[in-house]
N, C-alpha and C positions, 0 to 999 in steps of 0.2 A: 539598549536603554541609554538615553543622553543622560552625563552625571553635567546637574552644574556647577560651573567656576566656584570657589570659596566664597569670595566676597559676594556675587549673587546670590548663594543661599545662606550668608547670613543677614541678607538682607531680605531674603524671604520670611527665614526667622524675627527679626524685627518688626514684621508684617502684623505681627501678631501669634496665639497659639493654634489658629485654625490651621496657619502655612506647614507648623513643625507635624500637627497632628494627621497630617496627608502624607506623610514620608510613610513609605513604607520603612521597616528591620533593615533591611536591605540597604536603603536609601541614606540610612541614618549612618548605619556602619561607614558609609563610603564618602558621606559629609565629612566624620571625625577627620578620615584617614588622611580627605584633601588639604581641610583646616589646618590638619598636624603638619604638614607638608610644605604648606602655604608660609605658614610661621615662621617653619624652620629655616624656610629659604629666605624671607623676608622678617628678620626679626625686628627690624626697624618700626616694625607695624607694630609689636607690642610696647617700643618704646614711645613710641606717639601717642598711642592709646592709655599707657601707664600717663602720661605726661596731663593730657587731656582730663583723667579722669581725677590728679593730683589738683589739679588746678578748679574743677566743679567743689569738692572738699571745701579748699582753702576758701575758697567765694563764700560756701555755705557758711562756714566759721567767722568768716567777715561779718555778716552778717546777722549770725547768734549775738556777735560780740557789742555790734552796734546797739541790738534791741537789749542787750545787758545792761550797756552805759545807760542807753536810757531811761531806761526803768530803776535806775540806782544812780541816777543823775543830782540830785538835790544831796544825797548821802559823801558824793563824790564828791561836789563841787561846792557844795553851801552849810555844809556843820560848821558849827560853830567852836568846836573843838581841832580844825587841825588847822597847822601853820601855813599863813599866804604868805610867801614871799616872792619876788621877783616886781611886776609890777603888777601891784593889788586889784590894777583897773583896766590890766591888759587886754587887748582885743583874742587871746589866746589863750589856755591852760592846757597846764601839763600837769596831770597829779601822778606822784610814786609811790610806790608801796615800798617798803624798803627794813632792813635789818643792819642793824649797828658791826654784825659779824659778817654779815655777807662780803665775801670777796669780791661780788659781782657788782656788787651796790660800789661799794669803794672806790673801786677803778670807776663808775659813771658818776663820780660825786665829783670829780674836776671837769668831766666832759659837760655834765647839768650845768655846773657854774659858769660855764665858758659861753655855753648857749645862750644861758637870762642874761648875761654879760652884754654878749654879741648882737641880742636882740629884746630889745628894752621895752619892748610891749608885750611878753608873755607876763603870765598868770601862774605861777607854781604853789601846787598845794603836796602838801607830808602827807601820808599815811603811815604811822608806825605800825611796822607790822613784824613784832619778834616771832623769829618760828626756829630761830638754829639753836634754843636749849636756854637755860638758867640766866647766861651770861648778855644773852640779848636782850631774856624780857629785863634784868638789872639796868641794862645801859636806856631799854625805852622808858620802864619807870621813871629815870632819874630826867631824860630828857622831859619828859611828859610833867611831872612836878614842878622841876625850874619854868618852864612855861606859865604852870597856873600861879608861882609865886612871885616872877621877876619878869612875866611877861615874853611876850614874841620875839626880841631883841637879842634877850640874854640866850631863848630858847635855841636860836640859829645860832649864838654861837656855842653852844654848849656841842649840837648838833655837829655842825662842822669837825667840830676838836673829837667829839666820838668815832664821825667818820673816817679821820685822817690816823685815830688811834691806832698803835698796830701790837700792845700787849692785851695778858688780859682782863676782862672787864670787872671788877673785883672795890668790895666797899671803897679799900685805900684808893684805892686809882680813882675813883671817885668823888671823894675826901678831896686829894689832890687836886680836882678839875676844880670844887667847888671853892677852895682857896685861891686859883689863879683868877679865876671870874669874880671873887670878892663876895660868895653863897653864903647866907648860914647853912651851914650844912647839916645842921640839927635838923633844922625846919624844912631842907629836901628831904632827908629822910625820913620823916614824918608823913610829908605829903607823897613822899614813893608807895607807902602802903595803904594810901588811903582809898576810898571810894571812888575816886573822881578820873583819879587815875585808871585804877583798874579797868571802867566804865569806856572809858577813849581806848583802851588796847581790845579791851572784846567788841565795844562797836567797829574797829577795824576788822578785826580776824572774820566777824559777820560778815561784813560786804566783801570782805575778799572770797569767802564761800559763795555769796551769790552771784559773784561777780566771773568763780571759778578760776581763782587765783592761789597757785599751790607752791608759788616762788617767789624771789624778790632775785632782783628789780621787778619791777612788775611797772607799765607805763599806761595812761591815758592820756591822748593827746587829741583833744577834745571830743569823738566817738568814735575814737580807733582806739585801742588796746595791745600792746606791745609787752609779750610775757617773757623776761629776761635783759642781759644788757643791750644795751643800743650806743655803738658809738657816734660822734659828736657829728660827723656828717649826713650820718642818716638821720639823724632826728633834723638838723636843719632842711634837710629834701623833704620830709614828711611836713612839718610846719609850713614850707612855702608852698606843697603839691597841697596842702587842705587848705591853707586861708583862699588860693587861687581857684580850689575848686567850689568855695563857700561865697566866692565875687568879693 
């Protein structure tokens, strides 16, 4: 009896299940034995195949991810609840999700500024998104308050100074920020526990669940999706490979 080459009968396999169900026991045994063989000698073959099939995934997710933006595109890009800064009328956006305590966030909060900096037509939108404990949702509260009382201006810079903050997040320190900014700081704390507030921190937490966002940083850069840091030159290759691939 002729046994065939490996790769020929896994390509007979391929074929469909009528190929494999023609094998006899016999046939079958002496398949494994060659495959096993074939492998062992050539395992570059499973590196390529591992690689191949890495890369189908990654595609797939690509494009979960796209049809996610999209569908939570208006939530993303057009509330009227979170902060546009950069250039309001950019040909571009980048929206972040982001935690006041996050390490990860912190280290990209000079690489983001250096980008809108560098390039004076992007679109950057906030998403507050506390998730590392007490002390985050305290700092997004109190960001998210100054906003509704002193406006987008004061907001960013409240922002900023939380970011660069490196003790911890705690009434006085807070207290503290609201004296250097010139806050009543009665009237943030007031609007920390009000309704409106609360409202913009779970409208976020929402769209980060549909959005299947379980981190911060967390990136949109216009319907690509980027979960984690990104340093300052990747995000510029990503901005000019999409505006380039967009004409």
């Amino acid at each position: 009896m002729r046994i065939m080459a490996p790769l020929a009968l896994l390509g007979a396999l391929a074929a469909g299940p009528t190929a494999a169900q023609d094998m006899t026991d016999a046939e079958r045994d002496t398949f494994r034995a060659e495959v096993r063989a074939y492998l062992l000698e050539n395992p570059e073959v499973l590196m390529e195949a591992i690689g191949i099939l890495e890369e189908r995934q990654a595609e797939v997710a690509r494009n979960r991810d796209v049809d996610l933006v999209l569908s939570n595109a208006d939530a993303l890009f057009n509330s009227e609840t979170s902060f546009v800064g950069g250039n309001p009328d950019g040909d571009f956006t980048v929206v972040e999700f982001l935690d006041y305590r996050c390490g990860y966030c912190k280290r990209a909060h000079p690489e983001v500024a250096e980008l809108l900096n560098r390039d004076g037509n992007i679109r950057y939108v906030i998403k507050e998104l506390p998730i590392l404990g007490e002390e985050s949702v305290l700092a997004s509260q109190y960001a998210l308050a100054v906003q509704k009382l002193a406006g987008d201006e004061a907001y960013y810079d409240v922002h900023n100074t939380l970011m660069e903050f490196q003790g911890n997040i705690s009434e006085s320190s807070l207290a503290r920020v609201s004296t250097a900014f010139g806050l009543d700081h009665d009237a943030v704390v007031a609007k920390m526990n009000g309704p409106e507030v609360a409202a913009v921190i779970n409208e976020n937490r929402a769209l980060a669940q549909q959005l299947a966002i379980t981190g911060t940083p967390s990136f949109v850069f216009e319907d690509q999706m980027l979960r984690g840091y990104v340093p300052l030159a990747q995000m510029e290759q990503i901005v000019g490979q999409m505006r380039s691939r967009d004409g």
